[in-house]
C-alpha positions, 0 to 999 in steps of 0.5 A: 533552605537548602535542603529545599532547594536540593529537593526541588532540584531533585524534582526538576531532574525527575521531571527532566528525566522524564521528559526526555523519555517521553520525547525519545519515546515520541521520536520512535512512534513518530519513525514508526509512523512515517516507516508505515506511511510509506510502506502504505504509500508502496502498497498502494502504488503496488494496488493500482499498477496490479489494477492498471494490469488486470484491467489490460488483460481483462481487455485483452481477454474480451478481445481474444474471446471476441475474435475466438466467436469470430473465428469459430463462426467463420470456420462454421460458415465455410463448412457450410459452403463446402458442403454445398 
């Protein structure tokens, strides 16, 4: 009888033992996960001010090569005018 329980008691350590290193293991995955969650969550933020600012110079460029055509055409006007 006791020969079985002190096998069993054995086993039951085994399994313990076992069990804290998948729990161990499980914590670190899950800190490895939230670790990339929030790196994730950085890039993304990063992506959408990069995008919020292309936008603007996209805008500003329209606007520059807008007045650049208006400026030329108003230089091509007035030298027609002068050479009238």
């Amino acid at each position: 009888m006791q020969i079985q329980n002190k096998k069993h008691i054995e086993d039951i350590e085994d399994r313990n033992d076992k069990l804290l290193k998948f729990k161990n293991s499980s914590a670190n995955v899950q800190h490895t996960l939230n670790s990339l969650k929030d790196k994730l969550e950085a890039a993304k933020k990063r992506a959408g001010d990069i995008k919020r600012e292309m936008e603007t110079k996209q805008a500003s460029l329209i606007k520059n090569e807008a007045d650049i055509a208006s400026t030329a055409e108003a230089i091509r006007k007035a030298n027609i005018m002068r050479r009238k």
